[in-house]
C-alpha positions in Angstrom: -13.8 3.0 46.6 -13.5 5.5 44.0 -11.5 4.7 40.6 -8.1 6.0 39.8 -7.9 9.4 38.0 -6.4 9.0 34.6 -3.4 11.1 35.8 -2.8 8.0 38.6 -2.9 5.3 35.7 -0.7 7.1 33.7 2.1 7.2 36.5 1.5 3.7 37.4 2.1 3.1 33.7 5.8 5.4 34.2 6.7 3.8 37.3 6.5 -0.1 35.8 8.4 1.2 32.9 10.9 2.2 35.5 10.4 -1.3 37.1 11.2 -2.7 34.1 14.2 -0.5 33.7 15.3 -1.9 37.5 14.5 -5.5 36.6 16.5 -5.4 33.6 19.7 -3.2 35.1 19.6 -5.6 37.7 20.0 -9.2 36.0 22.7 -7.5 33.7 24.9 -6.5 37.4 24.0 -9.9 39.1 25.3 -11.7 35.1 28.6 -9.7 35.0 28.8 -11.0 38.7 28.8 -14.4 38.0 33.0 -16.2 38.6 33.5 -18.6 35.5 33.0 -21.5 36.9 31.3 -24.9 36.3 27.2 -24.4 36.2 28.3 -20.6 35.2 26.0 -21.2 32.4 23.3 -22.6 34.0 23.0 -19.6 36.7 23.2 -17.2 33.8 20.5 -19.1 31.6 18.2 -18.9 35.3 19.0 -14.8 35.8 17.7 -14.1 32.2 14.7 -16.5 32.0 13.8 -15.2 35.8 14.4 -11.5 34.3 12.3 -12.3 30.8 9.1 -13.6 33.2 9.0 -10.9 35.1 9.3 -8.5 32.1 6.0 -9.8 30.9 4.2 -9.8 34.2 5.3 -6.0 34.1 4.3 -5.5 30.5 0.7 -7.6 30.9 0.0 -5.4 34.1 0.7 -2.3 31.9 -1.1 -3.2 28.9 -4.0 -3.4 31.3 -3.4 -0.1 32.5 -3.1 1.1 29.3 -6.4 -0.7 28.5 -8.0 1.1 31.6 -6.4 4.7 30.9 -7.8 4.5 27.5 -11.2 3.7 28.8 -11.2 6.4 31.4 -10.0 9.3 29.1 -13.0 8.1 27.0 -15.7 7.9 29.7 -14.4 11.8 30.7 -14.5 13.0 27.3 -18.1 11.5 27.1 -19.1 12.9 30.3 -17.6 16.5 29.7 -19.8 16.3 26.2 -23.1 15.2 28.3 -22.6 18.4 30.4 -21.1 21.2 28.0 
């Protein structure tokens, strides 16, 4: 399998920004759905903590992208020095 160009890890890196975008958009409709009622809070205080975890599985998995693009713009700046 060959690895990713750099180009591919940078729009993996755009579209879980976007997912994070989505994730966030969508606790705020399903809070403002929520009827006042008793355990009102309780399903709020679960949307936002649900919300916040996935938000830092999204940002881990980027900053290991990141991590990985970095590396790869190095190796081809290496490699493009080798053969110039």
């Amino acid at each position: 399998m060959q690895a990713p160009t750099t180009a591919e890890v940078r729009n993996a890196i755009e579209v879980l920004g976007k997912l994070s975008e989505r994730i966030n958009k969508n606790a705020a409709r399903s809070l403002s759905q929520i009827p006042p009622c008793y355990g009102a809070g309780e399903v709020a205080g679960e949307i936002s903590v649900n919300a916040m975890e996935q938000n830092r599985q999204v940002q881990s998995i980027t900053g290991l992208l990141q991590t990985w693009h970095g590396e790869l713009e190095r190796k081809q700046k290496h490699n493009v020095s080798i053969h110039v």
